[in-house]
MIFI-279908 format. One record per residue (C-alpha): x, y, z negated; residue in one letter. Coordinates in Angstrom, 3 decimals. Each point is the difference from the previous one (the first is absolute). Layout:
<sites>
+----------+----------+----------+------+
!        X !        Y !        Z ! resn !
+----------+----------+----------+------+
!        X !        Y !        Z !    a !
...
+----------+----------+----------+------+
</sites>
This chain:
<sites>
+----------+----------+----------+------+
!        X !        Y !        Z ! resn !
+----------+----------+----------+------+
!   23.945 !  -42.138 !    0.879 !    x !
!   -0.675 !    3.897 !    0.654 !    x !
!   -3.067 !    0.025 !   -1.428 !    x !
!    1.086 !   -1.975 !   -3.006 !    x !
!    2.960 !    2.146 !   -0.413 !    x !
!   -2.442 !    3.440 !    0.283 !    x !
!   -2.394 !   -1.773 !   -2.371 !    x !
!    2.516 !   -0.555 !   -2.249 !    x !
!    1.329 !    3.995 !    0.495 !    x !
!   -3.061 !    1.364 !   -1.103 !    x !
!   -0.922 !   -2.139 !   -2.680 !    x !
!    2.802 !    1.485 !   -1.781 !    x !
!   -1.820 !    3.509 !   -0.169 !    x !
!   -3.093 !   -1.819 !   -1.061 !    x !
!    1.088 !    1.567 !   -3.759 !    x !
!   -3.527 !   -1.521 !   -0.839 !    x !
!    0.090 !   -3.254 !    1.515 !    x !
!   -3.093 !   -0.317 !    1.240 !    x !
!    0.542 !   -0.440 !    3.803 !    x !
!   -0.403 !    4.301 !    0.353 !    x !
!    1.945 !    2.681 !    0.830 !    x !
!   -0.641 !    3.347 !   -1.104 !    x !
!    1.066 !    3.416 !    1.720 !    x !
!    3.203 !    0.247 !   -2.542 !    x !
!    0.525 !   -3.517 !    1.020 !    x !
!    0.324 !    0.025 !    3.450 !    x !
!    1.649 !    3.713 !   -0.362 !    x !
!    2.887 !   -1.923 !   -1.898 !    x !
!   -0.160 !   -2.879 !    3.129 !    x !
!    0.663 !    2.398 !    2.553 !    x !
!    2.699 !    1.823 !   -1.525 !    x !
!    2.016 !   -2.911 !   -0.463 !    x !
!   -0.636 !   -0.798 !    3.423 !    x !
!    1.292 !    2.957 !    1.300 !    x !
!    3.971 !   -0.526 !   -0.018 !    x !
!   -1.033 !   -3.643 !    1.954 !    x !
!   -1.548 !    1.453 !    3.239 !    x !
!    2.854 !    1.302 !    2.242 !    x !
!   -2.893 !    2.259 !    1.896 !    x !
!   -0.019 !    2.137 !   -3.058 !    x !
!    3.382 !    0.371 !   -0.673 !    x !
!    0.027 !    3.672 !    1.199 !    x !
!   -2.664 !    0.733 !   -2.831 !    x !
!    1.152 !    3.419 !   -2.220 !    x !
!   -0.276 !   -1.562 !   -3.533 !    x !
!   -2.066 !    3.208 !   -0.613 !    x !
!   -2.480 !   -1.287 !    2.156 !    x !
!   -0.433 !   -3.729 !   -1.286 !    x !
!   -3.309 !    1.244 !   -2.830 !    x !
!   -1.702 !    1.544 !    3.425 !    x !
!    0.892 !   -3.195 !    1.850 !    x !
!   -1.218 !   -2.444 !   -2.513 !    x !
!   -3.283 !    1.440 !   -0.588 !    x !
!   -0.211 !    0.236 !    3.768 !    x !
!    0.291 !   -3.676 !    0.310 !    x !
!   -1.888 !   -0.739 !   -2.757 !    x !
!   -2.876 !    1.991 !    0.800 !    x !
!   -0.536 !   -2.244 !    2.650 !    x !
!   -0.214 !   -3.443 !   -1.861 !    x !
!   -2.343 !    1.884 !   -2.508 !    x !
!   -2.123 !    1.875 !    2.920 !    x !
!   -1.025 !   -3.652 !    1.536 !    x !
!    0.152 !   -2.308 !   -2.478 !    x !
!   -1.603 !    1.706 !   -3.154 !    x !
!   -2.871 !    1.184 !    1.613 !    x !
!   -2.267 !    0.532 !   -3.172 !    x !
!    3.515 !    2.088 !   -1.577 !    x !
!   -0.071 !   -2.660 !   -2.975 !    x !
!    4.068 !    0.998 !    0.060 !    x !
!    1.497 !   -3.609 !    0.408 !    x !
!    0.091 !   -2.122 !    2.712 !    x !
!    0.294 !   -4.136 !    0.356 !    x !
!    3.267 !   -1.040 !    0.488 !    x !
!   -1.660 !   -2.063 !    2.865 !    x !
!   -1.866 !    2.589 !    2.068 !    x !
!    3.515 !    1.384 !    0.027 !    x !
!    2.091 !   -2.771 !    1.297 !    x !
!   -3.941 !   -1.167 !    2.520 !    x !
!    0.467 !    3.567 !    1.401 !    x !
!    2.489 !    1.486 !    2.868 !    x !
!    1.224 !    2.810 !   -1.497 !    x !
!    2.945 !   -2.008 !   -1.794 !    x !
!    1.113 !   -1.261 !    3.466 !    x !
!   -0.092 !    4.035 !    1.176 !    x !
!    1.963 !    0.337 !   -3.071 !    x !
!    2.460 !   -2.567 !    0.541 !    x !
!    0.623 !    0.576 !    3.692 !    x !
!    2.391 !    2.930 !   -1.170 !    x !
!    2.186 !   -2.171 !   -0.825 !    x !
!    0.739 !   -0.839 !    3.870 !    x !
!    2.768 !    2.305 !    0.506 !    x !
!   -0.910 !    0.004 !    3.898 !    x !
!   -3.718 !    1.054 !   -0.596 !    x !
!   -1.007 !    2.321 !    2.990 !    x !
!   -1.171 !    3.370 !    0.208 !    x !
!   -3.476 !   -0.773 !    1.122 !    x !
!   -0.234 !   -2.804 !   -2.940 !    x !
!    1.408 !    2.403 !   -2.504 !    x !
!   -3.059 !    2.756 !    0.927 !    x !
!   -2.711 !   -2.172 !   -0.340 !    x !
!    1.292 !   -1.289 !   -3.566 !    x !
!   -1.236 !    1.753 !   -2.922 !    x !
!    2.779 !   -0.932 !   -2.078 !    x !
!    2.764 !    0.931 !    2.628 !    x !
!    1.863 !    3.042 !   -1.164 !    x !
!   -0.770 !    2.139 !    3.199 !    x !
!   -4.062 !   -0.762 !   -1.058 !    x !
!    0.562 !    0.682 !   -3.683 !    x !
!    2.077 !    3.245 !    0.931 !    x !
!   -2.891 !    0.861 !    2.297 !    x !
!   -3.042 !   -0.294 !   -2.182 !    x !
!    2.186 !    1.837 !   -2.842 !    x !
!    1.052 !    3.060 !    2.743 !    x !
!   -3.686 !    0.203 !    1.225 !    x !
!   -1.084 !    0.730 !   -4.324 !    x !
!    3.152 !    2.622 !    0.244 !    x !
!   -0.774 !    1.660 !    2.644 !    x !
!   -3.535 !    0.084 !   -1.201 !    x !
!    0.855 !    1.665 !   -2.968 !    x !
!    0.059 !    3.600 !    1.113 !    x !
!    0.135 !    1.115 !   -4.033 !    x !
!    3.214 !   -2.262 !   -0.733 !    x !
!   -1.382 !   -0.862 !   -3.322 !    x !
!   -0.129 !   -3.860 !    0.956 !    x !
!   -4.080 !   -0.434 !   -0.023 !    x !
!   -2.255 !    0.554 !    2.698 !    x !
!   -3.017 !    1.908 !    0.007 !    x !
!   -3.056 !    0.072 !    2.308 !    x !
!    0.821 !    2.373 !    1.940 !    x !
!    3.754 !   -1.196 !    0.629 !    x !
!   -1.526 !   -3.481 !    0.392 !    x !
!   -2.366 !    1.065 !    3.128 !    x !
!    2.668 !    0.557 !    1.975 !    x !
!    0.927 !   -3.761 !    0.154 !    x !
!    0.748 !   -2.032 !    3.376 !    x !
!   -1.696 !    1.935 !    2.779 !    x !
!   -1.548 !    2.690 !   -2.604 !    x !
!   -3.701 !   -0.722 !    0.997 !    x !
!   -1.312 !   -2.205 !   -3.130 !    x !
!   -3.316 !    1.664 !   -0.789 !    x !
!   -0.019 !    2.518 !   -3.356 !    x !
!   -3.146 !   -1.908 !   -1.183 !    x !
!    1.918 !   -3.402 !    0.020 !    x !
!    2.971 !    1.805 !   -1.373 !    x !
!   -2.495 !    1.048 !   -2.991 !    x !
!   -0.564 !   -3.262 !   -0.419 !    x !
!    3.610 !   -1.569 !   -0.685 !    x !
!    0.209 !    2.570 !   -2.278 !    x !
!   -3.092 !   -0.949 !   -2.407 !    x !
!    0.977 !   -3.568 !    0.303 !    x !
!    3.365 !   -0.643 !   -0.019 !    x !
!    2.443 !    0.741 !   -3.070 !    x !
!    1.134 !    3.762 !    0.069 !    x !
!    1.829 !    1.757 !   -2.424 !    x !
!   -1.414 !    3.706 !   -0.546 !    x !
!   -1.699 !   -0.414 !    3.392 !    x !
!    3.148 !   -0.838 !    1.730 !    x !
!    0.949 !   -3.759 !    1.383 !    x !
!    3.471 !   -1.732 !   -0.917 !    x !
!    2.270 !   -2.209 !    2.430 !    x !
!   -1.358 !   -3.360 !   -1.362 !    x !
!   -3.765 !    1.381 !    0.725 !    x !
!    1.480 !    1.116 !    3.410 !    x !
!    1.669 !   -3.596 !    1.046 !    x !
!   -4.136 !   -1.452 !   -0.566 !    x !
!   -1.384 !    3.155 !    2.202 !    x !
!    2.706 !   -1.088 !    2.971 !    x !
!   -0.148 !   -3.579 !   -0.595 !    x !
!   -4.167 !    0.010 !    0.303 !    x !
!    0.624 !    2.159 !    3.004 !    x !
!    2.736 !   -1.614 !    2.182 !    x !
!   -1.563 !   -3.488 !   -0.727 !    x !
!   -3.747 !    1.022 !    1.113 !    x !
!   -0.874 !   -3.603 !    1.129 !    x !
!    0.826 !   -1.709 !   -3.315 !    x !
!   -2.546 !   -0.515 !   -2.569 !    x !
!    1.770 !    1.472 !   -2.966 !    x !
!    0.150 !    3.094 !    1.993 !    x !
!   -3.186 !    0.111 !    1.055 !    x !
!   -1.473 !   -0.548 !   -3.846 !    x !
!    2.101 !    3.011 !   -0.893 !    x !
!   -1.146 !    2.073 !    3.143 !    x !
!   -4.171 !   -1.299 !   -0.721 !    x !
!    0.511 !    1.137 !   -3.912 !    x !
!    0.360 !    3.167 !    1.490 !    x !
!   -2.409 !    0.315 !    2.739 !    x !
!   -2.722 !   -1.483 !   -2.811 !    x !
!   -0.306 !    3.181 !   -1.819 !    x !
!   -3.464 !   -1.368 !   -1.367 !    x !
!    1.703 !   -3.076 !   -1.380 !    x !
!   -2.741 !   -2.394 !    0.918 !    x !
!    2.354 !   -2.863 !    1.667 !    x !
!   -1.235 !    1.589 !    3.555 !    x !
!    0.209 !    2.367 !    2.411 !    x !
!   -3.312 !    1.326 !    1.514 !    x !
!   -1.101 !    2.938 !    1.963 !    x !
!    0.832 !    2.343 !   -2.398 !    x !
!    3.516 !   -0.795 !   -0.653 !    x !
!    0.438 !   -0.466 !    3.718 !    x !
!   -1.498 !    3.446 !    0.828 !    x !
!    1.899 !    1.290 !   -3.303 !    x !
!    3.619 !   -0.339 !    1.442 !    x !
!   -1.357 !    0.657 !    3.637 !    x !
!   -0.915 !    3.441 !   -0.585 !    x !
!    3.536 !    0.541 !   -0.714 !    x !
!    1.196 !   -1.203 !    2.984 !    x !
!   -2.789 !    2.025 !    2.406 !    x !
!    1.677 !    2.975 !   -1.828 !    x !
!    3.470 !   -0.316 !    1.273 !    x !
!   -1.239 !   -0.680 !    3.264 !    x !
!   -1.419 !    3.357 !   -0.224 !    x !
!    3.017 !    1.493 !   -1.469 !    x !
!    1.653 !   -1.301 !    2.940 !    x !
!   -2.093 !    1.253 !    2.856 !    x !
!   -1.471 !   -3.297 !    0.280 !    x !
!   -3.871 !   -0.938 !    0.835 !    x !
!   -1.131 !   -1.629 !   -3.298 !    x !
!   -1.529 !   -3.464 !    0.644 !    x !
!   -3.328 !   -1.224 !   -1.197 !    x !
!    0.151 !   -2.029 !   -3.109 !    x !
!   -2.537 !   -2.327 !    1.041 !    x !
!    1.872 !   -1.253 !    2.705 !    x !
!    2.998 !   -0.689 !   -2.490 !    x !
!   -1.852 !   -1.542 !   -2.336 !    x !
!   -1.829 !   -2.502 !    2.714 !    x !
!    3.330 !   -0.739 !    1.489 !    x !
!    1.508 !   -0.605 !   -3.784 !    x !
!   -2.737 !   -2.923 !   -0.914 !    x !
!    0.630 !   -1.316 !    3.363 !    x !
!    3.439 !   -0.207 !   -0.322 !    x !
!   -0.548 !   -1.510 !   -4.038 !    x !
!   -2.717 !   -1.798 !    0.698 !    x !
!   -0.876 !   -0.189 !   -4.117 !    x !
!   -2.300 !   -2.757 !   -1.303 !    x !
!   -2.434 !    3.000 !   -1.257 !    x !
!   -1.172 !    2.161 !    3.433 !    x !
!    0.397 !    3.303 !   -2.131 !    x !
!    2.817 !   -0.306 !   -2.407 !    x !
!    3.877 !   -1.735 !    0.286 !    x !
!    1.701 !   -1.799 !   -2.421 !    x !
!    3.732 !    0.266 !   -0.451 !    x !
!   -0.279 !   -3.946 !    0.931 !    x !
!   -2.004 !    1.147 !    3.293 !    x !
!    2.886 !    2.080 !    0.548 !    x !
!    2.796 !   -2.573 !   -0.202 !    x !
!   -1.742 !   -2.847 !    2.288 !    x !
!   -1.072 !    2.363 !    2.686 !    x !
!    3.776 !    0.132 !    0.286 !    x !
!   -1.044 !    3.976 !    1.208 !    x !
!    0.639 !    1.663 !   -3.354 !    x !
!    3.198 !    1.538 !    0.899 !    x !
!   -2.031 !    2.234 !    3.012 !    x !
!   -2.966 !    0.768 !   -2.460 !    x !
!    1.969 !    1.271 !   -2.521 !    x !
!    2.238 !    2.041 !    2.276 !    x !
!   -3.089 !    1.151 !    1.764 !    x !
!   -1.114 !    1.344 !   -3.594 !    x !
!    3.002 !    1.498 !   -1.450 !    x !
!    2.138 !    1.495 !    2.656 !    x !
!   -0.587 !    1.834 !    3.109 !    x !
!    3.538 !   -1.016 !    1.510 !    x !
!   -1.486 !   -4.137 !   -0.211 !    x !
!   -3.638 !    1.557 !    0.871 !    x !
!    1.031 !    1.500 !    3.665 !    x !
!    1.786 !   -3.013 !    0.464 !    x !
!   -2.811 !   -1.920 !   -0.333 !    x !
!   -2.394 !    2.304 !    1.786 !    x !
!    2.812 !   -0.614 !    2.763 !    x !
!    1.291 !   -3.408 !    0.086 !    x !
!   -1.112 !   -0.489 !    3.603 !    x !
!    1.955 !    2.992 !    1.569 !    x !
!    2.914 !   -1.205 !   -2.170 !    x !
!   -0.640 !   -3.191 !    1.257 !    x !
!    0.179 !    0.973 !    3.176 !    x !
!    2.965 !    2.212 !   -0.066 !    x !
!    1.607 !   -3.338 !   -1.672 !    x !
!   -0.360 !   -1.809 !    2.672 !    x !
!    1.027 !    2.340 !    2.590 !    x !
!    3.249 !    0.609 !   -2.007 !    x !
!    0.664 !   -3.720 !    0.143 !    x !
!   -1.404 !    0.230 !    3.614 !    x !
!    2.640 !    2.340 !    1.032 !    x !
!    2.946 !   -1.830 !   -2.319 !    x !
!   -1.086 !   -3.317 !    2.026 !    x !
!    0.625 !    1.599 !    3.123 !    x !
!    3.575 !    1.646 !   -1.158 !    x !
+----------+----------+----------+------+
</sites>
């Protein structure tokens, strides 16, 4: 009955008919949906355009993966994300639910006080050098470079909806969406592959903030050996984005490419490892 009900929701903002919503569509969908979903009832009005395109972002991030602009009515109701959406309207939804939920107004508030506070110049775009400084600072200048040829920028500078894809491919490293917007980047020959060059490319980049840290650069070679291991691709000296996504390891490979911060804690899983179990050790014996 829920399904049919939602089915019958959005087909009412199919202004085409043809079993698609577009981004105005869907836009419209979620607005309306607002006012029903007690967990947003302390929304500011003023914030609802932010919030929308927040939400919608999502849907659009996973679902249109070749940016065609509409999605199937279908993949919508097939997917999760309408459950995640419709769980705010449990008034008793708890803290730790509410966090993980991109659509819960603490997440939404989040995401939109991260771009803020990013924006040193206040004039509500973000520009390289404002976006380095995002999560633990330590993305890599050269990847940054990259985002910036390939993404949509106005004047050189990136916009909130441009943003919300740039967080979304990074908080959701493991999913394949993500990963075909992180590989886009990291194939700066656009062949389809990623081969010694590209590897060593992005690399480099990392072996120089290890030096800008006081750290002891590591080989390359070793990386690289320890990346086809982990990928295992079909072709012994270049990857596929597919390669990527069923050695279930592309989440680690790209972090060990594009930031130092997911690179050292690579390079150190087994002393974390360790220390994790000591911790839990030492709470087992409390």
């Amino acid at each position: 009955v829920w399904l049919h009900q939602t089915r019958i929701g959005l087909s009412l903002y199919d202004v085409a008919g043809q079993g698609y919503l577009r981004e105005s569509d869907l836009e419209n969908y979620i607005l309306e949906l607002i006012p029903t979903l007690p967990q947003l009832d302390g929304l500011e009005k003023s914030f609802y355009s932010f919030y929308v395109c927040t939400a919608v972002r999502k849907f659009f991030f996973f679902l249109d993966p070749l940016r065609t602009g509409k999605i199937k009515i279908q993949d919508i109701l097939a997917c999760s994300f309408l459950d995640d959406l419709l769980e705010l309207r449990d008034e008793e939804l708890s803290k730790e639910s509410q966090e993980t939920n991109w659509f819960s107004a603490p997440s939404a508030l989040r995401v939109y006080g991260q771009y803020l506070n990013l924006d040193k110049d206040h004039n509500g775009m973000l520009s390289k050098e404002e976006l380095s400084r995002y999560g633990t600072g330590t993305l890599t200048n050269i990847f940054l470079d990259r985002v910036f040829q390939e993404c949509l920028t106005y004047d050189g500078e990136m916009d909130y909806k441009t943003y919300l894809d740039f967080v979304l491919a990074l908080e959701n490293r493991k999913e394949p969406a993500a990963l075909q917007y992180i590989f886009k980047l990291l194939d700066i020959e656009n062949k389809g592959h990623l081969n010694v060059f590209s590897l060593n490319y992005f690399f480099r980049a990392i072996q120089e903030q290890m030096k800008i840290h006081g750290q002891e650069p590591v080989s390359f070679q070793d990386v690289k050996d320890e990346i086809f291991d982990m990928v295992k691709p079909k072709d012994p000296y270049k990857i596929s984005l597919q390669d990527l996504i069923n050695s279930s390891q592309g989440d680690t490979v790209t972090s060990i490419l594009i930031d130092l911060n997911g690179f050292w804690t690579y390079e150190n899983r087994e002393v974390l490892v360790a220390s994790d179990n000591d911790n839990t050790a030492d709470v087992d014996d409390t």
